[in-house]
mmCIF file of the C-alpha atoms, coordinates in Angstrom:
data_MODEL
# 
_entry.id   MODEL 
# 
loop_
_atom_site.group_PDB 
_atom_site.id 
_atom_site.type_symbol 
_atom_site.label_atom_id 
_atom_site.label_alt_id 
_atom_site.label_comp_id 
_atom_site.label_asym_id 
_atom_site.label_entity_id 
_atom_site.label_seq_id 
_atom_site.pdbx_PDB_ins_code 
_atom_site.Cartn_x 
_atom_site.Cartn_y 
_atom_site.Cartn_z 
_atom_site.occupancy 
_atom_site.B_iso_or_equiv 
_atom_site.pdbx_formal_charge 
_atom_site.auth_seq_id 
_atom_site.auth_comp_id 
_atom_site.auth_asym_id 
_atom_site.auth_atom_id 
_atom_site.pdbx_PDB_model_num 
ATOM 1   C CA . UNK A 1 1   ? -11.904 35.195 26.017 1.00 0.00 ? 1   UNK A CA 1 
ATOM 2   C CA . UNK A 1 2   ? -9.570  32.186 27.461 1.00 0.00 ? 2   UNK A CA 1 
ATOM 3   C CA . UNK A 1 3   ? -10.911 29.430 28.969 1.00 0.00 ? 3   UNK A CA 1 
ATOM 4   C CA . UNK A 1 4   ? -14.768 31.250 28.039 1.00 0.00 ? 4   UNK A CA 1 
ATOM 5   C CA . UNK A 1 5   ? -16.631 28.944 25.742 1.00 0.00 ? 5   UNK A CA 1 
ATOM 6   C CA . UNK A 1 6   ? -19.592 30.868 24.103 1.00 0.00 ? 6   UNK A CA 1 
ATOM 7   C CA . UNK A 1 7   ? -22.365 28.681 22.338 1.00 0.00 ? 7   UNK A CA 1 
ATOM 8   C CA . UNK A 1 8   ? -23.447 30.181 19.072 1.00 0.00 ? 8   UNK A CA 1 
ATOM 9   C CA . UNK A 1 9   ? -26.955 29.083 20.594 1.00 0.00 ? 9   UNK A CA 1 
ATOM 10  C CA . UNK A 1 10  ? -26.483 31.697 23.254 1.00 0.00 ? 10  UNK A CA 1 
ATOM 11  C CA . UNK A 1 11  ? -24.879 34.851 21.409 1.00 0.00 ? 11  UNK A CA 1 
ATOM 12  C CA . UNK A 1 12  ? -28.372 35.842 19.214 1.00 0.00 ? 12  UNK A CA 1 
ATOM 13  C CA . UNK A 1 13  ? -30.484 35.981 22.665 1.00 0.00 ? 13  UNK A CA 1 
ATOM 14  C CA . UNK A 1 14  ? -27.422 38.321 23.963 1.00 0.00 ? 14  UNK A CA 1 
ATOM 15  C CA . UNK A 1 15  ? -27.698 40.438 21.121 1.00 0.00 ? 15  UNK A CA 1 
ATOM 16  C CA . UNK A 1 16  ? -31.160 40.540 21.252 1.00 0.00 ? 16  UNK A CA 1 
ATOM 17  C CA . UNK A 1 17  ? -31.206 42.066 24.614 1.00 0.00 ? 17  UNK A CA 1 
ATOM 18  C CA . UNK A 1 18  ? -28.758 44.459 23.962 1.00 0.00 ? 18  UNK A CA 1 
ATOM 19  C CA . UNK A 1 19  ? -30.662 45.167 21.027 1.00 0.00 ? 19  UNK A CA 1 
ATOM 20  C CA . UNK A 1 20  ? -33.700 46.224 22.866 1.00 0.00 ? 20  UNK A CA 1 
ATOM 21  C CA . UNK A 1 21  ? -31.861 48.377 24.805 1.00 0.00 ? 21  UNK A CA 1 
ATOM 22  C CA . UNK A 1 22  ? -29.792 50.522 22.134 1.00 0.00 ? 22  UNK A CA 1 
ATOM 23  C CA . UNK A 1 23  ? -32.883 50.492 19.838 1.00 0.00 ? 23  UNK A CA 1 
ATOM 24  C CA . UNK A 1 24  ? -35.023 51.648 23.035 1.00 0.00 ? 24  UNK A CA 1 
ATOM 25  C CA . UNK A 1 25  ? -32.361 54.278 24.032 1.00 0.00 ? 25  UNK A CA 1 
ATOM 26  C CA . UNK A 1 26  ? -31.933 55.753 20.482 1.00 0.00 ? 26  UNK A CA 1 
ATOM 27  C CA . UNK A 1 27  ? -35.640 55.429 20.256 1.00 0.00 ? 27  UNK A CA 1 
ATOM 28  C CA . UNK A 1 28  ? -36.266 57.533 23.755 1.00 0.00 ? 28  UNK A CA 1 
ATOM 29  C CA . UNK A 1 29  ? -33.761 60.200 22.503 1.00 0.00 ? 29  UNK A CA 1 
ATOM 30  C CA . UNK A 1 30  ? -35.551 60.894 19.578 1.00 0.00 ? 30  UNK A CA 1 
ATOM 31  C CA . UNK A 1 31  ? -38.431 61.516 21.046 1.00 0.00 ? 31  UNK A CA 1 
ATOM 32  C CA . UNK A 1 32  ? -37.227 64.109 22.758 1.00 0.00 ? 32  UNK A CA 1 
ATOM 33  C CA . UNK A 1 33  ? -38.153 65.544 26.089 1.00 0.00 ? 33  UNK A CA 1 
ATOM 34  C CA . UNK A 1 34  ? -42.020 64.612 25.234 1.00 0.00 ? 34  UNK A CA 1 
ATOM 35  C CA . UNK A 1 35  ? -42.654 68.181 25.802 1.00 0.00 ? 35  UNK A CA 1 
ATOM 36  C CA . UNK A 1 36  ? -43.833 70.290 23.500 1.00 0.00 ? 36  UNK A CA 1 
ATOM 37  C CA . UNK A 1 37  ? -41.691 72.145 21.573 1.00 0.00 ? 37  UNK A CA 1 
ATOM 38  C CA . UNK A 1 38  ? -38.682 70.216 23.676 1.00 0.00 ? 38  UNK A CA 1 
ATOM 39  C CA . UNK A 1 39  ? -36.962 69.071 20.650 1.00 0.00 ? 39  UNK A CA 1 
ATOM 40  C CA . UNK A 1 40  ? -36.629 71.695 19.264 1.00 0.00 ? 40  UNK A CA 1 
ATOM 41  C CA . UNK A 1 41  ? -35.086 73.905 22.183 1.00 0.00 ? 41  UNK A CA 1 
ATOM 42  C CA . UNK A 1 42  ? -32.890 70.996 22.557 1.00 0.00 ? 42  UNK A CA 1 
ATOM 43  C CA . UNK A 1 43  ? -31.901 71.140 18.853 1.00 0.00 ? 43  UNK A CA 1 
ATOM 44  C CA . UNK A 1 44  ? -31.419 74.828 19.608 1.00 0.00 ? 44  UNK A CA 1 
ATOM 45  C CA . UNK A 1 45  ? -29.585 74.457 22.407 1.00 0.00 ? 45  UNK A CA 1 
ATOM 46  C CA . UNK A 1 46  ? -27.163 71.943 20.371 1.00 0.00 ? 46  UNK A CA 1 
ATOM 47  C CA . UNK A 1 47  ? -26.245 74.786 18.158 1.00 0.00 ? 47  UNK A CA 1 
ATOM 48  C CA . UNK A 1 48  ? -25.342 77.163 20.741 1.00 0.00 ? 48  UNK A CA 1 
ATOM 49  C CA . UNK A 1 49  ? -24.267 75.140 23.929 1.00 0.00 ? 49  UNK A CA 1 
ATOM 50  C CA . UNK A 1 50  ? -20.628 73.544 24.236 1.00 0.00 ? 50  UNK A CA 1 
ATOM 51  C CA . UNK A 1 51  ? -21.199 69.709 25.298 1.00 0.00 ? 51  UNK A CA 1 
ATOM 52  C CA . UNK A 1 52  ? -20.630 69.559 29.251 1.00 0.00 ? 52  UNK A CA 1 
ATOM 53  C CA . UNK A 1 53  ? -23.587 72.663 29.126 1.00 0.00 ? 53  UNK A CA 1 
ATOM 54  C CA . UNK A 1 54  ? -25.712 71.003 26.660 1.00 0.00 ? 54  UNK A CA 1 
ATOM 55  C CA . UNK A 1 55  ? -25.744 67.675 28.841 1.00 0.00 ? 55  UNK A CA 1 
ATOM 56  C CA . UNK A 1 56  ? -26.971 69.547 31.738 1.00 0.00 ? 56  UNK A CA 1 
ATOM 57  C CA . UNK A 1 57  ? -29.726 71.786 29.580 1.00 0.00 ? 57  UNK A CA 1 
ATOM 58  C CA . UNK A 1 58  ? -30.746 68.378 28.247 1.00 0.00 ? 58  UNK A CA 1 
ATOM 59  C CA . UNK A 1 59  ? -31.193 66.994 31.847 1.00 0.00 ? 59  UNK A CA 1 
ATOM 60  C CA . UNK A 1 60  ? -33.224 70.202 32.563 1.00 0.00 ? 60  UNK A CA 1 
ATOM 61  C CA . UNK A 1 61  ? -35.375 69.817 29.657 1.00 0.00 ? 61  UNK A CA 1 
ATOM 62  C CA . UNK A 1 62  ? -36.489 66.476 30.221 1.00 0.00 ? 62  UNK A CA 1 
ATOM 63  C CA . UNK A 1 63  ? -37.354 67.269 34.241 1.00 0.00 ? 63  UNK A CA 1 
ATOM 64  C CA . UNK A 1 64  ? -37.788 63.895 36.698 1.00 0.00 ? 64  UNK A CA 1 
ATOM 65  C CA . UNK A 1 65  ? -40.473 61.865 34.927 1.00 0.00 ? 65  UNK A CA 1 
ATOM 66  C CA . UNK A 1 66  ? -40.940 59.022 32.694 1.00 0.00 ? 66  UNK A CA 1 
ATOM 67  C CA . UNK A 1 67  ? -42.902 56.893 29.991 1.00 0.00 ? 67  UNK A CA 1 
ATOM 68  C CA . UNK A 1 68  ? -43.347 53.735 28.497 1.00 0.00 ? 68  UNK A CA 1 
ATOM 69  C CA . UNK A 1 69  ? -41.462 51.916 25.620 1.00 0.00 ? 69  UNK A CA 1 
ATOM 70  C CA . UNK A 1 70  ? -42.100 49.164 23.489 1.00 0.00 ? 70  UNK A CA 1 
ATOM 71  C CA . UNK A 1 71  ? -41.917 46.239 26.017 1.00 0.00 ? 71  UNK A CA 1 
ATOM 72  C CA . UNK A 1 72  ? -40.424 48.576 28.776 1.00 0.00 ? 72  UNK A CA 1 
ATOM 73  C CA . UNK A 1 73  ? -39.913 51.998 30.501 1.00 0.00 ? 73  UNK A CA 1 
ATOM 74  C CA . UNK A 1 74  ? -37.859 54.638 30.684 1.00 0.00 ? 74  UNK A CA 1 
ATOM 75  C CA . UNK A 1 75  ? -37.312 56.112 33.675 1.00 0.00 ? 75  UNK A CA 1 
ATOM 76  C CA . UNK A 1 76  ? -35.145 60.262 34.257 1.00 0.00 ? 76  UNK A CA 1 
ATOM 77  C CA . UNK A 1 77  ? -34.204 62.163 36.743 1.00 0.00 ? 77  UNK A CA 1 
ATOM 78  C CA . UNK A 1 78  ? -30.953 63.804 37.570 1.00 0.00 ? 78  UNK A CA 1 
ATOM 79  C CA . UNK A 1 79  ? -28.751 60.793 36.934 1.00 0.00 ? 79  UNK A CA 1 
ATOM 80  C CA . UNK A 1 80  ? -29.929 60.058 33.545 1.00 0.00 ? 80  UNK A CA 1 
ATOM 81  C CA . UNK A 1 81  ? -32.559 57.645 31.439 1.00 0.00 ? 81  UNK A CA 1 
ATOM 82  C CA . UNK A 1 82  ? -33.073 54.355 33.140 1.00 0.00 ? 82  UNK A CA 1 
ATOM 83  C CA . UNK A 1 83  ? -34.429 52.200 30.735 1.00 0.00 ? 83  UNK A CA 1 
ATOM 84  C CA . UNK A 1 84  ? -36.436 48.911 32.237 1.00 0.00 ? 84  UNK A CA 1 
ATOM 85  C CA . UNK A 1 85  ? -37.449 45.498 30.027 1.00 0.00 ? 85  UNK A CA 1 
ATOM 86  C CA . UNK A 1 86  ? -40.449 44.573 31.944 1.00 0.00 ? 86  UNK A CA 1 
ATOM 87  C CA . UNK A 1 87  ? -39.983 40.387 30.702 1.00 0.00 ? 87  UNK A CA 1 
ATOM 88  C CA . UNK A 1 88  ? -36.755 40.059 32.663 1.00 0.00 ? 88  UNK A CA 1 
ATOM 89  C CA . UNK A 1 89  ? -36.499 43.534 34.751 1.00 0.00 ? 89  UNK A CA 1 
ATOM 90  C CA . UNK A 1 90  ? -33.372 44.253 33.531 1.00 0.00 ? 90  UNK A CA 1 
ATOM 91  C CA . UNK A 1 91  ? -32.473 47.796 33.304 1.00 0.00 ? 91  UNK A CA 1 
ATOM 92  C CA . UNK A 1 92  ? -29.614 50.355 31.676 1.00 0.00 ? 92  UNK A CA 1 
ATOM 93  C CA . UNK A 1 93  ? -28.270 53.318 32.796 1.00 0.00 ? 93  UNK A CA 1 
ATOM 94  C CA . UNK A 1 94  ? -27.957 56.244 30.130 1.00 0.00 ? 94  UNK A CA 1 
ATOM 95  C CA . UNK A 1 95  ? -25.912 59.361 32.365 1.00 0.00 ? 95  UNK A CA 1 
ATOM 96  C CA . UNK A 1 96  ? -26.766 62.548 30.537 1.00 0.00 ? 96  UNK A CA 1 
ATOM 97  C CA . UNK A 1 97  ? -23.444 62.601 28.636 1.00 0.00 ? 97  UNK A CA 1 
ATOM 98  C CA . UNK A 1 98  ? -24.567 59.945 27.194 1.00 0.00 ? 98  UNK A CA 1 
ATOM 99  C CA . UNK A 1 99  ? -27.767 61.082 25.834 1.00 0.00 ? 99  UNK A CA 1 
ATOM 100 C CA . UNK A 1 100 ? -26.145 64.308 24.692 1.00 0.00 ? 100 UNK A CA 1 
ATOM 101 C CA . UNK A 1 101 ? -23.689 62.397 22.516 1.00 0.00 ? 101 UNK A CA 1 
ATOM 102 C CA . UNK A 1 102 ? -26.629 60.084 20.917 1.00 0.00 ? 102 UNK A CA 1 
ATOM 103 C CA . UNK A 1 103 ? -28.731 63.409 20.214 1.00 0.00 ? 103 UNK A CA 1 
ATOM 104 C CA . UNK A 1 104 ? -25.412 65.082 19.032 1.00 0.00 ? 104 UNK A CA 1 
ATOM 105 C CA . UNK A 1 105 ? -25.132 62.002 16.679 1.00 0.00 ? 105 UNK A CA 1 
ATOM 106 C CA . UNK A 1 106 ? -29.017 62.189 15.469 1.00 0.00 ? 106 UNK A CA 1 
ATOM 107 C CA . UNK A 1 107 ? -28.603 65.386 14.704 1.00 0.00 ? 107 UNK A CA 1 
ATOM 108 C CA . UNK A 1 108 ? -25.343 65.170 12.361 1.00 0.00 ? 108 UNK A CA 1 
ATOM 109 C CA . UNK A 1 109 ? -26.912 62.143 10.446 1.00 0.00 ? 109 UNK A CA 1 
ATOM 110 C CA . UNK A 1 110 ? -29.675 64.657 10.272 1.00 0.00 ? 110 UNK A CA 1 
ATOM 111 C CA . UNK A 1 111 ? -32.110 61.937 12.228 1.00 0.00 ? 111 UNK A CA 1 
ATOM 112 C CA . UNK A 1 112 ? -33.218 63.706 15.106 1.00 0.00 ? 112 UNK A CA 1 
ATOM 113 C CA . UNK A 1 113 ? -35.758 66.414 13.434 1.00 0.00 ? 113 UNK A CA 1 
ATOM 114 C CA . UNK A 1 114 ? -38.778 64.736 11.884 1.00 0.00 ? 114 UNK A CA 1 
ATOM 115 C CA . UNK A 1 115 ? -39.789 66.561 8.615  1.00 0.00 ? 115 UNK A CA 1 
ATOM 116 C CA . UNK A 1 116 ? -42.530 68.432 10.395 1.00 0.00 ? 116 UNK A CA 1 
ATOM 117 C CA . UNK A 1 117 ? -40.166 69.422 12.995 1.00 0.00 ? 117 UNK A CA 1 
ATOM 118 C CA . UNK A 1 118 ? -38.071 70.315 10.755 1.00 0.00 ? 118 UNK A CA 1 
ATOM 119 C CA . UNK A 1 119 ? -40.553 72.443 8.720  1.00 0.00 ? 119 UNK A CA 1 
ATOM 120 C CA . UNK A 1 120 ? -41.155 74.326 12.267 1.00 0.00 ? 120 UNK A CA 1 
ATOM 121 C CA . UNK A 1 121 ? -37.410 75.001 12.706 1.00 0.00 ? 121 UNK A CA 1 
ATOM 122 C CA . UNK A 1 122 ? -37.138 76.459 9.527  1.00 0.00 ? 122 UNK A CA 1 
ATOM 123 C CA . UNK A 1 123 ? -40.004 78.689 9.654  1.00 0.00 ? 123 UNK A CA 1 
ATOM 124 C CA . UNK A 1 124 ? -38.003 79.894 13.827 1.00 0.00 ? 124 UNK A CA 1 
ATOM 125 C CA . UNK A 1 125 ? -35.029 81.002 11.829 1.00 0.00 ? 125 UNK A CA 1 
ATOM 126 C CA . UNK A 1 126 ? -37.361 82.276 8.884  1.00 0.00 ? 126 UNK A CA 1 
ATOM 127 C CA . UNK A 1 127 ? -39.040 84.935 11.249 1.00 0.00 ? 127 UNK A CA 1 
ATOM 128 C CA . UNK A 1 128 ? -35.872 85.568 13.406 1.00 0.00 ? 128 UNK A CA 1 
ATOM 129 C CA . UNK A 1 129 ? -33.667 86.658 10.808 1.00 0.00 ? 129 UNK A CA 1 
ATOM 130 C CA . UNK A 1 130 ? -31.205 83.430 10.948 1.00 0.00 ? 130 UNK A CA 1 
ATOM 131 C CA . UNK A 1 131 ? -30.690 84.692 14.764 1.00 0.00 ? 131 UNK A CA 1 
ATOM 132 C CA . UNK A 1 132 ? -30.798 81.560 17.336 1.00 0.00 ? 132 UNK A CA 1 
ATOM 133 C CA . UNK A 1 133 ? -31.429 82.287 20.803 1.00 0.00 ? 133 UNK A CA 1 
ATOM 134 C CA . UNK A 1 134 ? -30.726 80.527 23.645 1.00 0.00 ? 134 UNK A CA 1 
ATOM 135 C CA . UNK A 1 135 ? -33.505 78.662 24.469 1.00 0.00 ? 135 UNK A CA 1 
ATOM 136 C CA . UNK A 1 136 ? -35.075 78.296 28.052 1.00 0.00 ? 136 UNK A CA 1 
ATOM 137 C CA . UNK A 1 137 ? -35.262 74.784 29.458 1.00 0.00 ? 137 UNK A CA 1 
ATOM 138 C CA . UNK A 1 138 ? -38.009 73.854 30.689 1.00 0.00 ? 138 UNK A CA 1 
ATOM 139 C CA . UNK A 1 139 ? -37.165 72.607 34.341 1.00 0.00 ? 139 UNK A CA 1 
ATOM 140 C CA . UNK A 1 140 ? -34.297 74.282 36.362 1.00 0.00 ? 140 UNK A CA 1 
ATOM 141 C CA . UNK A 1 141 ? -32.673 72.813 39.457 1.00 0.00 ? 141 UNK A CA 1 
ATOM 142 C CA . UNK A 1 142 ? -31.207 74.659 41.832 1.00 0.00 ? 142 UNK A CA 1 
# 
């Protein structure tokens, strides 16, 4: 930082936007794939898959598509989430590696299942015996 001068006027509004984005991103990765059931193949899938595989069944899961967040959208296709602040149209790139690693992370802090998705993975294993199959995702590119 030599020869930088930061006001402590400006830092808060920096933070703020990069704020918006992490709380956004962490936000859009709980939600899942928005498809039903999509969570919970993708908390399947983190059970079974190694991480390079689970990054890609992630990217299939979620498809080319998008929806609005607070303020902004989110934008995926095969490069990632692309989430937009419609204020200032600034925009960050999430690559899939990246969103595996954040639902990894929900899912060890025990954050990514809501209780009533929870409830529904317990009753899965419930009727299956304990056995987890490899889930389907629901888009596949070729």
């Amino acid at each position: 930082m030599d020869g930088i001068q930061i006001s402590m006027f400006d830092t808060p509004s920096i933070i703020g936007e990069e704020d918006w984005f992490s709380v956004s991103f962490r936000e859009q990765v709980h939600r899942g794939s928005g498809f039903e059931g999509g969570k919970l193949r993708i908390y399947a899938a983190a059970s079974l898959m190694d991480r390079d595989k689970l990054a890609d069944f992630i990217q299939e899961e979620h498809g080319i598509g998008g929806n609005t967040v607070k303020d902004g959208f989110c934008d995926y296709n095969r490069r990632g989430l692309i989430i937009k602040k419609w204020k200032t149209n600034e925009e960050r790139h999430y690559p899939w590696w990246k969103v595996r690693d954040e639902v990894l992370r929900q899912i060890h802090a025990a954050q990514y299942l809501t209780d009533e998705e929870a409830r529904q993975w317990h009753e899965i294993i419930e009727k299956s015996g304990g056995a987890i199959t490899l889930p389907k995702p629901r888009m596949h590119y070729e």
